[in-house]
C-alpha positions, 0 to 999 in steps of 0.5 A: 642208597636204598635200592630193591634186592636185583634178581639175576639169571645163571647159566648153568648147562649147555647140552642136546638134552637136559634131565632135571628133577623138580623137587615140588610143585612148579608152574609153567606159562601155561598154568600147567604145573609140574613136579618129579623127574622131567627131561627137555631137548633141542629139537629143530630150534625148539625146546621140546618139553612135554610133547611140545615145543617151546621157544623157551621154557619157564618154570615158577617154583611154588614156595620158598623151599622148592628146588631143582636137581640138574643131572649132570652138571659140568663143574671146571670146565678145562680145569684139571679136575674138571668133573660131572655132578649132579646139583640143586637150586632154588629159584626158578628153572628157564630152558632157551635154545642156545646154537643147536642145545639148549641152555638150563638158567636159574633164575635168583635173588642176588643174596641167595645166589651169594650164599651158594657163590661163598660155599663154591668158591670156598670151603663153607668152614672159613673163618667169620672175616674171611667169609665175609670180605668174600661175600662184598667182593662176590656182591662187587664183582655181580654188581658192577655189571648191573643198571645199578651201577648206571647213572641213575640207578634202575633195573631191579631185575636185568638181563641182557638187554639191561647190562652195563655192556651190550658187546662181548670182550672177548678180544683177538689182535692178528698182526698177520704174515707168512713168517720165515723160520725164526722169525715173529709172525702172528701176534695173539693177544685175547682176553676173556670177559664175562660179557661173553654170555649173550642170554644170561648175566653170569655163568656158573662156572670159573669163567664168572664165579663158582655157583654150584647151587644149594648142592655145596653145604652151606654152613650157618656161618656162611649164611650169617655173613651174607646176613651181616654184609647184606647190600655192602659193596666195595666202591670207588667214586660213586661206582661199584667197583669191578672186584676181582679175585684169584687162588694165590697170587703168588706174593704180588698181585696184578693190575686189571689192564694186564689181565683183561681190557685196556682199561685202569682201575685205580683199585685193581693196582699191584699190591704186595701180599706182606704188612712190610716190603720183603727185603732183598728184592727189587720189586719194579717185577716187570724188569726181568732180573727182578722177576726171575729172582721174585719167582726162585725164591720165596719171599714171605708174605699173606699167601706164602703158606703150607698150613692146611686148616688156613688152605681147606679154608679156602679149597674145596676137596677137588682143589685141594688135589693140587698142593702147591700154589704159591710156587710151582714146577711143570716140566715138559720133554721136547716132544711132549711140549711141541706137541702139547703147543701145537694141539692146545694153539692149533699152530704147528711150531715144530719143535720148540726152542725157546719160550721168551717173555716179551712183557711182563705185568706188575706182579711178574705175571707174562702178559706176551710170550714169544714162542719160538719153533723151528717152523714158526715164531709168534707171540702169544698173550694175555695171560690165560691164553699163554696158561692154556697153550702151555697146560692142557687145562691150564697153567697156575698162573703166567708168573714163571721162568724157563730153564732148558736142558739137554741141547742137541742140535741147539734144540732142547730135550727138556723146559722146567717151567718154575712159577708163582701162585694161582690164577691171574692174580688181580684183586683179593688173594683168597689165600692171603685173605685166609691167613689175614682172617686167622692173623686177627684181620677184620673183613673191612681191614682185608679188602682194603689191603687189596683194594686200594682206594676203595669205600664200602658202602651199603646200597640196599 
């Protein structure tokens, strides 16, 4: 395969009015060209920018080294260290009327969006190996979206009327009724894909993958394991494969169709993170008995680890705010959770009485939660939904036990909620994927681990 490098578009910022520096000359439609601090705004369905207004503005840099500043740019959105700063990107600058704001996209080859991906995602200080298995599968996971991954192959530049899926996949399943006290009502099952972007191929945040621009200091490490991977994709018959990847996946990683849509990916299967079975454990962890042991105790594997060199790797400063991530605890007062449910789910439960795990996922991760209140009783899933009516940004992960304390009334005064990893654990565990690297493991060696089945192949 010998395809030409695809351009994509970023989104970066949403907002009524939007400051940006050009830091060198760029050039409009027009044939105006621009340079220094600039400012656009949503004005009547328009981008008014320069005394006009423009159904979308698009900036051309001249030359390779000219960037721009974005001011005030949203970084974690939901997150508990969500935050604003400003930051700088080559390419080009687009602006387009999204509902009543106006949306900043950077418009950028492939390669050097990956170079900014590598140093978001993580420290810019991992090791060679680590760095590069990150590359393939941020390369993997852009791709498999792409025209290149339509039969034939086409589209070196794609948008949305080029993507592989034209629908959004954000999905919601209502199994309505007016439910009495203790008994199942509603049903929500919802999962969040990145076809929810309608004018841009990515975001720049969680949602997709970190892109925080040029503004993450990129080490010559990083840029050389771009360089040496450079076209490598993971693949599995004949197609790039849809790689994903989380903080920690708590020892066992999980299967696509818990996480997201109802569709098997033979690569994205439960994997657990150790050379051998850890013994003492049954791990069939959709049984409960087994999960609730699997998630108190804490069985060696890749990402059981407390090292702080493997972990700065991996974690830039904001994450490294949050120091446990291979097992965790959360408690929760009884009004402290009613009340957390209720706002972060828009559903009045009353007081809270129990929290029960319907179904279970391959890694111990609960695909469906029943919650049951005093006022109503409804099953929440997949796994983000129950992380963010449980947090108020959002829960590690979906992989916990419940315990109760302080009865009064058969109401309890108190949930410890004790659980494993971060994220929704599918794909490369970026954790274990450090320790590998450390341990002596090649790139090729650590994406095989998580990626069963999968070739790695160069397509351009």
């Amino acid at each position: 395969m010998n395809y030409t490098e695809p351009v994509i578009h970023v989104g970066i910022l949403s907002a009524e009015e939007i400051e940006f520096v050009l830091n060198g000359t760029f050039i409009a439609l027009s044939g105006k060209d621009y340079k220094g601090k600039q400012k656009a705004k949503y004005v009547d369905g328009k981008v008014l920018f320069d005394g006009k207004s423009h159904d979308e503005l698009i900036l051309e840099p001249i030359g390779e080294d000219t960037s721009f500043d974005l001011i005030n740019v949203i970084i974690g959105i939901d997150f508990h260290w969500e935050r604003k700063e400003d930051q700088r990107f080559k390419g080009a600058l687009k602006i387009i009327v999204e509902d009543k704001y106006i949306t900043a996209i950077n418009r950028i080859k492939v390669e050097d969006y990956l170079t900014s991906v590598i140093s978001s995602e993580m420290s810019a200080t991992a090791s060679d190996e680590l760095l590069k298995a990150h590359a393939v599968i941020s390369r993997s996971w852009l791709l498999s979206n792409s025209p290149l991954n339509q039969h034939p192959p086409q589209f070196p530049e794609w948008g949305l009327e080029n993507s592989k899926f034209a629908t959004d996949k954000d999905t919601v399943d209502l199994n309505a009724k007016s439910p009495s006290p203790g008994e199942v009502g509603e049903a929500f099952i919802k999962w969040y894909e990145r076809d929810a972007h309608a004018h841009f191929d990515v975001c720049a945040d969680d949602h997709c993958q970190r892109y925080q621009g040029i503004t993450r200091a990129s080490t010559k490490a990083v840029r050389k394991s771009i360089e040496a991977t450079r076209g490598e994709v993971l693949m599995f018959k004949e197609e790039i494969c849809d790689a994903r990847f989380s903080k920690s996946c708590g020892g066992a990683s999980e299967t696509f169709e818990n996480c997201w849509a109802p569709e098997h990916h033979p690569y994205l299967t439960k994997v657990i993170d150790n050379p051998t079975y850890p013994k003492g454990f049954e791990l069939d962890l959709t049984v409960e008995a087994n999960a609730e042991k699997w998630i108190r105790q804490s069985p060696e594997a890749f990402c059981n680890t407390s090292d702080k060199k493997i972990l700065s790797q991996v974690l830039n400063n904001y994450d490294q705010e949050t120091t446990d991530f291979y097992r965790w605890k959360v408690e929760y007062a009884q009004g402290e959770l009613s009340e957390l449910v209720a706002r972060r789910s828009g559903i009045d439960f009353g007081q809270i009485i129990d929290l029960i795990p319907v179904k279970r996922g391959e890694s111990g991760r609960i695909i469906e939660l029943k919650i049951v209140g005093t006022k109503e009783t409804i099953i929440v899933g997949k796994e983000l939904e129950i992380r963010k009516w449980l947090s108020n940004s959002h829960l590690y992960s979906s992989a916990f036990v419940v315990d109760k304390s302080g009865l009064i009334d058969g109401i309890p005064q108190g949930f410890i909620l004790t659980g494993a990893g971060w994220g929704h654990g599918v794909g490369l565990c970026q954790i274990g994927a450090a320790v590998m690297g450390e341990k002596g493991y090649k790139y090729k060696e650590i994406l095989l681990h998580y990626f069963r089945g999968a070739e790695l192949k160069k397509i351009y």
